[in-house]
C-alpha positions as CSV (number, residue, x, y, z in Angstrom):
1,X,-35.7,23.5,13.4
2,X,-38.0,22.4,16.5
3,X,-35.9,21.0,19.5
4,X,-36.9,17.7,20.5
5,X,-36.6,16.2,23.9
6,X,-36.6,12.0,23.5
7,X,-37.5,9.4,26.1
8,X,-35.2,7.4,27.5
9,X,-37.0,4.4,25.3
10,X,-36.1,6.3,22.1
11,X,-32.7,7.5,23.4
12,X,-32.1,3.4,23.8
13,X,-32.6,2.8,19.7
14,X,-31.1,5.7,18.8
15,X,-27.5,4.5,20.4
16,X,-28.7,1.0,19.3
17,X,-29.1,2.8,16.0
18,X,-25.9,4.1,15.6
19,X,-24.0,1.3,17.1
20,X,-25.9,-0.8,14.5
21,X,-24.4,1.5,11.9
22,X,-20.7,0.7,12.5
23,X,-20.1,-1.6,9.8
24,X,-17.6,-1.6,6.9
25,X,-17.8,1.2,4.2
26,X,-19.3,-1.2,1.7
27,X,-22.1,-2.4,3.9
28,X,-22.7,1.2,5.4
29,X,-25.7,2.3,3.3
30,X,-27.6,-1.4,3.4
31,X,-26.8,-1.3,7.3
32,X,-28.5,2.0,7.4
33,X,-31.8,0.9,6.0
34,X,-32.0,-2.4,7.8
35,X,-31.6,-0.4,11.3
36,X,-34.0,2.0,10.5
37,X,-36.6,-0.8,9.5
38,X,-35.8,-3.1,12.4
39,X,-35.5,-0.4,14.8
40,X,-37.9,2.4,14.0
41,X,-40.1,0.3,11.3
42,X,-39.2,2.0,8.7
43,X,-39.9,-0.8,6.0
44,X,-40.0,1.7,2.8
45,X,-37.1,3.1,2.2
46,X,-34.4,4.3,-0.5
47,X,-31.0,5.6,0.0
48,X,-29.4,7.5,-3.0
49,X,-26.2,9.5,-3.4
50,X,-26.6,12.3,-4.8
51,X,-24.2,14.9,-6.9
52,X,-23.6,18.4,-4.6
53,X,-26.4,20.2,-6.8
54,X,-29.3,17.4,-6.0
55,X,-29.9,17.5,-10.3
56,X,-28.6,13.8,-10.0
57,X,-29.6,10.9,-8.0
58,X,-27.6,8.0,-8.4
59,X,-26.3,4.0,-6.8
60,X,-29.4,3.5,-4.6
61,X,-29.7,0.8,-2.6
62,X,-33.4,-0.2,-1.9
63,X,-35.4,-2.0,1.4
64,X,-38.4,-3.4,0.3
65,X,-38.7,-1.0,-3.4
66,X,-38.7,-3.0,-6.7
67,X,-36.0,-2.0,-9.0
68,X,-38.5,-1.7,-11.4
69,X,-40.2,1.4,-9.4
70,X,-36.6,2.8,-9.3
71,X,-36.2,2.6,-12.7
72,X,-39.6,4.6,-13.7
73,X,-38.7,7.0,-10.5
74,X,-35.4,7.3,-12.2
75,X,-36.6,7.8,-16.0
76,X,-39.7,9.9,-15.7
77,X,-41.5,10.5,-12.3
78,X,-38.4,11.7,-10.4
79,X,-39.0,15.0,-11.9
80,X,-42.2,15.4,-10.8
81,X,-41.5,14.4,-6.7
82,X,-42.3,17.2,-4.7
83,X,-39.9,16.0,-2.7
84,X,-37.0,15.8,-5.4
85,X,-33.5,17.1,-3.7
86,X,-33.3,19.8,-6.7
87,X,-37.4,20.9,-5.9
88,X,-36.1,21.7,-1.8
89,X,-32.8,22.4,-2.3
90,X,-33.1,26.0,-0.9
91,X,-34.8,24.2,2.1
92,X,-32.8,21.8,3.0
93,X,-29.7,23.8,4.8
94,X,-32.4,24.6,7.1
95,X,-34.6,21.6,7.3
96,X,-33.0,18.2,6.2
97,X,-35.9,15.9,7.0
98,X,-39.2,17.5,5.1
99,X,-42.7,15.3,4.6
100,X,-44.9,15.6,1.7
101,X,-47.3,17.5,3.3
102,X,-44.5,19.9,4.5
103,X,-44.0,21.3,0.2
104,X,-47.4,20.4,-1.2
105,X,-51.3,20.3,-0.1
106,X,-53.1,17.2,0.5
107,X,-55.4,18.3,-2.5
108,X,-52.4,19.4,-4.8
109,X,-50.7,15.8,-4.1
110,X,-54.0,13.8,-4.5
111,X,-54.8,15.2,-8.3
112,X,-50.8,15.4,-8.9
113,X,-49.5,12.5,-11.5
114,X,-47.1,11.4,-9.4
115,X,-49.6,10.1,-6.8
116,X,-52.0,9.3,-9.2
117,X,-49.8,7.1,-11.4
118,X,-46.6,6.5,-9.8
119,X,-47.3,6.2,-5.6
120,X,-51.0,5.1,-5.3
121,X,-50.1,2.2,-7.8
122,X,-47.6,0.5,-5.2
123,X,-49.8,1.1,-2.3
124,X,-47.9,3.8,-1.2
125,X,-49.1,7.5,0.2
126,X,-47.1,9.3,3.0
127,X,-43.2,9.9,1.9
128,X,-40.7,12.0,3.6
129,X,-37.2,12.9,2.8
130,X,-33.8,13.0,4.9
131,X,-31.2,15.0,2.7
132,X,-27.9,14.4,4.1
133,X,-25.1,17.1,4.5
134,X,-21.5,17.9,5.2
135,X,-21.6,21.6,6.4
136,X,-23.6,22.9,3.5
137,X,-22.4,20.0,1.1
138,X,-25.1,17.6,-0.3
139,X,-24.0,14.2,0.1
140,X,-27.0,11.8,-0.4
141,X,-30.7,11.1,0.7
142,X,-33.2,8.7,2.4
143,X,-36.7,8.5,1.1
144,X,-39.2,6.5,3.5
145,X,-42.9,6.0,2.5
146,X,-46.0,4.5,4.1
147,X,-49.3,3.7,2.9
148,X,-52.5,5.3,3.6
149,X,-53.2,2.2,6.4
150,X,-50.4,3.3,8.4
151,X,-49.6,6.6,10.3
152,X,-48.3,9.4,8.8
153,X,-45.2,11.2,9.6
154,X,-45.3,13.2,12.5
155,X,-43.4,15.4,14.4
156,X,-41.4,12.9,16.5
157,X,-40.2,10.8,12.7
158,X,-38.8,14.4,11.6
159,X,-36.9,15.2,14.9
160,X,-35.6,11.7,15.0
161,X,-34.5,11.6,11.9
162,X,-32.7,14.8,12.5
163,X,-31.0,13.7,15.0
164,X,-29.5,10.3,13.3
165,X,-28.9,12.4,9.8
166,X,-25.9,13.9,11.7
167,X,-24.5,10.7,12.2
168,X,-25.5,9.1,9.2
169,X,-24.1,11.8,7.4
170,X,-20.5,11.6,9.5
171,X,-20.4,8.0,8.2
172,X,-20.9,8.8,4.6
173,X,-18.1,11.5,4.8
174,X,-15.5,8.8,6.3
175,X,-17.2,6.3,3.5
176,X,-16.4,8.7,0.6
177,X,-12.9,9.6,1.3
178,X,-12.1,6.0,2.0
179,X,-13.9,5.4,-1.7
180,X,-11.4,8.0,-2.8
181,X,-8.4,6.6,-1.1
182,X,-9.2,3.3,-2.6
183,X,-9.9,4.9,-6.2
184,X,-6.6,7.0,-5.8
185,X,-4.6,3.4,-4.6
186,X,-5.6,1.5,-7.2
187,X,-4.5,4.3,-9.8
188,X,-1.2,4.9,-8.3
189,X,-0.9,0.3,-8.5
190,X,-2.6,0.5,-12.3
191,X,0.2,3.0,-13.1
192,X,3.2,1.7,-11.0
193,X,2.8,-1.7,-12.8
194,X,2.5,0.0,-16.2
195,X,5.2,2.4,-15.8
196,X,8.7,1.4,-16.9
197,X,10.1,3.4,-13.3
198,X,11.1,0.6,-11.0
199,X,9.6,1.5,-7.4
200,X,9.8,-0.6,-4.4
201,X,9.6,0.3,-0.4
202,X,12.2,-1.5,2.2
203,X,12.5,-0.9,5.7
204,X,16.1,-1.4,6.7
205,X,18.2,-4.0,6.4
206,X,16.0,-6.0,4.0
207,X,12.1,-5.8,4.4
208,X,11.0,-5.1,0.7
209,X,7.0,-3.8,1.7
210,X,6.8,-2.6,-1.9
211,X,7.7,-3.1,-5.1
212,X,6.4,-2.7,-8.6
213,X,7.3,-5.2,-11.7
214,X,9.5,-2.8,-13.2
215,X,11.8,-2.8,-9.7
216,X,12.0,-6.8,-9.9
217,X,12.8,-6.3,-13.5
218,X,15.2,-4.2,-12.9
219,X,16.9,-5.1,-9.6
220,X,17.0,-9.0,-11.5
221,X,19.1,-7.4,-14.3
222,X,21.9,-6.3,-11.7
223,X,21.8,-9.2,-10.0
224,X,24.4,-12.0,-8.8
225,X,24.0,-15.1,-11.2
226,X,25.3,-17.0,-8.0
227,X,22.3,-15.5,-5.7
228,X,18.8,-17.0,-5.9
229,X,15.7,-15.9,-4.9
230,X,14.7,-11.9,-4.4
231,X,17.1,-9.9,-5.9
232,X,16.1,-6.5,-4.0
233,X,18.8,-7.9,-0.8
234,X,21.4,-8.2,-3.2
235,X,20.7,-5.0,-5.1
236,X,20.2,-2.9,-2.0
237,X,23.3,-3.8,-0.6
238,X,25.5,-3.4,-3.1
239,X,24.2,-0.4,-5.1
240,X,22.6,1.6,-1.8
241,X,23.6,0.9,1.5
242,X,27.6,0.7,0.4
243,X,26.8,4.2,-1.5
244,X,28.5,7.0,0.9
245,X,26.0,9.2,-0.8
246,X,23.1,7.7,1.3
247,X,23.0,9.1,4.8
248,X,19.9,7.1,5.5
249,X,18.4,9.4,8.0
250,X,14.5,10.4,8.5
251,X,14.2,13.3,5.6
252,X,16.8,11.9,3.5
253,X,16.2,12.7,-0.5
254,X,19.3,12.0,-2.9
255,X,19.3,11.4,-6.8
256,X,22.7,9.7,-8.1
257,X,24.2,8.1,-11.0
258,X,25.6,5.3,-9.7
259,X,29.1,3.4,-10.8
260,X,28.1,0.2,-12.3
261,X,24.8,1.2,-13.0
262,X,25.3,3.8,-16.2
263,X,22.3,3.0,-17.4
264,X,19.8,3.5,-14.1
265,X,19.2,6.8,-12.2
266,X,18.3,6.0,-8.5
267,X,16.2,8.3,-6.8
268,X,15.7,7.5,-2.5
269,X,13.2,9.0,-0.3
270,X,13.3,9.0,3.1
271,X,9.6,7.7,4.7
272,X,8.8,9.4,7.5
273,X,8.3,7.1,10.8
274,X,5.3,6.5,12.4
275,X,3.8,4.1,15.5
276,X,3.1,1.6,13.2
277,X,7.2,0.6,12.0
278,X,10.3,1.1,14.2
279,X,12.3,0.4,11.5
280,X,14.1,3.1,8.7
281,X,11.3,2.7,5.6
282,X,12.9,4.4,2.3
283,X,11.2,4.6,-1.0
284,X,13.8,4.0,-3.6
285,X,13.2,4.9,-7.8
286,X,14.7,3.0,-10.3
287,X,14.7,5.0,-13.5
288,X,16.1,3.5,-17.1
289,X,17.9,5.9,-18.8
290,X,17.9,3.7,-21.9
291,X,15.1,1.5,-22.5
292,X,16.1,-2.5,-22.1
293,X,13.9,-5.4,-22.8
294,X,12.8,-7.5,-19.9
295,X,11.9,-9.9,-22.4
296,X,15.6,-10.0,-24.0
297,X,16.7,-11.1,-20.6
298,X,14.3,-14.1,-20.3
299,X,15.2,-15.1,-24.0
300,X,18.7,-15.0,-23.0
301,X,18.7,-16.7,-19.5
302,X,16.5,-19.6,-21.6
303,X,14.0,-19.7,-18.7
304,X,11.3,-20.9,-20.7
305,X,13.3,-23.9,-22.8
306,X,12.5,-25.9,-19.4
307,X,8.6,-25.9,-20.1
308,X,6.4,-28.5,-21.7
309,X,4.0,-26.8,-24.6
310,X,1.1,-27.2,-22.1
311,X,2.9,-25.4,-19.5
312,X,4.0,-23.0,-22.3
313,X,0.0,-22.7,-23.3
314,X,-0.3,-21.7,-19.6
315,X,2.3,-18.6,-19.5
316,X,0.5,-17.0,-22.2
317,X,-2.9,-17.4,-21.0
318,X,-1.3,-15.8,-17.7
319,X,-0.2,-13.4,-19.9
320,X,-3.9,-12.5,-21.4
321,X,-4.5,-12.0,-17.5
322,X,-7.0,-14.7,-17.6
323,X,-8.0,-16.7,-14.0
324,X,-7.7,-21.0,-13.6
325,X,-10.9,-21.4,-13.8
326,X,-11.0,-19.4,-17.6
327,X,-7.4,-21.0,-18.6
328,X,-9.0,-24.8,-17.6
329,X,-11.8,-24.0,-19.8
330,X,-9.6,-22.6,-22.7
331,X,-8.0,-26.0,-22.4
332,X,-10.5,-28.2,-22.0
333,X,-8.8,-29.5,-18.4
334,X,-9.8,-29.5,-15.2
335,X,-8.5,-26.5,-12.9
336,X,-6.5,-29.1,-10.6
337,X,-4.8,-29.8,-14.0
338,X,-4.3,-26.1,-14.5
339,X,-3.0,-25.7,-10.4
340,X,-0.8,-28.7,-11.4
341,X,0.4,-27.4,-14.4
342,X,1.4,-23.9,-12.5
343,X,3.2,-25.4,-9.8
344,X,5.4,-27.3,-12.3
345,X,6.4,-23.6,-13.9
346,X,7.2,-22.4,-10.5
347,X,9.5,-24.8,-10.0
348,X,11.4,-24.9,-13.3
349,X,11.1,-21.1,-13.3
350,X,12.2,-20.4,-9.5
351,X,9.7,-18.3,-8.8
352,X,7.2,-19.0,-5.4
353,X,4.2,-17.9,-6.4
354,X,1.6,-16.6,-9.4
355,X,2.5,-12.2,-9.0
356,X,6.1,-13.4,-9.2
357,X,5.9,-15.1,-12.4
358,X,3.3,-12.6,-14.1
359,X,6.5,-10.4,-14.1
360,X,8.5,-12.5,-16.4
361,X,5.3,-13.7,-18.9
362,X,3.8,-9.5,-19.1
């Protein structure tokens, strides 16, 4: 790999570059291409991800390429690219940014089928690629092409691109593990609203910052007939922070069977502290030893007798999971009539908003 000294002209984009590039995970990739077109005029270009083998290019988001070109590149002429990730793959942990005439002749390239039927046809000729790494893991890749009009790739394009590859590439890491947060989250909320094990977070005395359907289910069963509203304050005082089992201290873990609760196992975790809280933050488990029916306990409180058969038609649309806008149109009403309609349930129901009465009509 050459080293490259820049002017102070190019040192000036390339920070504009990567300042550019600070955006939100979801715009990262679209941000890229832009900044590289606006700043360096590199109109052409393709960004893929790419699995760690470079067999599989996949998700690319496009400046200035027709998806229909993707499409062919994708379903036939990506195996003939010189350039294809799995064609330089032993190349590129030396050399991340390669041009066509860095693999291939001018000659071979010229009577090759994939200029001949696939680049010349778009007005294209010059193409390089910037394979982006983490260590010696493959993470993704930029393809940029000119026509024959415009210069080709030199020396200065490779060692730029070089140079921004590392940051690019830096970005893409942080982007993937925040995907993978985000995919992890959204399992653990898909499975704590499915699962029958109560779970809810509260930072002492009363801040619930948690809690699953199962928990309101649950703590609702226990609670006061006299006491409206939440029932976590009620259930946390009485059943926890009475219990001389609880020591409540950073670290604390304790499992009981509880008197008065024969049929519930709690289970509370201490959550460590950090800057963000100053508060105690626990992580408490509510777990059913025998199954009981949440929707035995609506029947028997009569909490729907209150509701007109429109409102009823409602609560089971809500129950299908279905939006206003799909419930008005089920209806043949307006989705004012629908909000209407909603706020009506809340009130006969005693619940504030839409998440709270999902738990009663699921």
């Amino acid at each position: 790999m050459t080293k490259q000294s820049f002017s102070s002209i190019e040192c000036m984009k390339m920070l504009s570059f990567i300042d550019d590039i600070m955006v939100p995970p979801h715009a990262f990739r679209e941000q890229v291409l832009v900044s590289l077109a606006q700043i360096f005029g590199y109109d052409k270009t393709v960004f893929w991800r790419e699995d760690e083998t470079g067999n599989v290019l996949y998700d690319p988001i496009m400046n200035n390429a027709r998806e229909s070109i993707i499409n062919e590149y994708l379903s036939y002429y990506g195996e003939l690219d010189p350039l294809h990730t799995r064609k330089v793959y032993d190349r590129i942990k030396k050399d991340n940014v390669l041009r066509i005439s860095d693999v291939i002749t001018v000659k071979e390239y010229e009577n090759s089928e994939f200029y001949n039927n696939f680049v010349k046809p778009v007005n294209s000729y010059y193409e390089m690629g910037v394979y982006l790494l983490d260590g010696e893991k493959l993470l993704g890749s930029i393809a940029i092409v000119r026509s024959k009009e415009e210069k080709e790739f030199n020396q200065k394009d490779v060692s730029r691109l070089q140079f921004l590859s590392k940051y690019i590439s830096k970005h893409l890491v942080n982007d993937y593990l925040f995907e993978d947060m985000e995919y992890q989250k959204n399992a653990f909320e898909y499975y704590a609203n499915e699962s029958p094990i109560g779970m809810f977070l509260f930072e002492l005395p009363f801040t619930i910052r948690y809690f699953n359907p199962a928990a309101y289910e649950i703590c609702s069963r226990y609670k006061s007939t006299a006491q409206l509203g939440q029932p976590f304050s009620y259930f946390i005082e009485k059943y926890l922070l009475n219990n001389i089992q609880f020591n409540w201290n950073e670290g604390f873990e304790q499992t009981s069977s509880l008197s008065g609760l024969d049929e519930l196992v709690i289970k509370v975790i201490a959550k460590p502290s950090n800057r963000h809280t100053d508060g105690k933050m626990f992580m408490v488990f509510l777990i059913p030893q025998s199954p009981f029916s949440m929707q035995k306990r609506i029947d028997e409180k009569g909490m729907f007798n209150q509701l007109t058969k429109r409102e009823e038609e409602v609560c089971l649309f809500l129950k299908r999971g279905l939006q206003n806008e799909e419930i008005a149109k089920e209806m043949g009403v307006s989705v004012n009539t629908v909000r209407k309609h909603l706020q009506n349930i809340y009130t006969k129901m005693n619940v504030k908003n839409r998440t709270e009465l999902c738990y009663y009509v699921t």
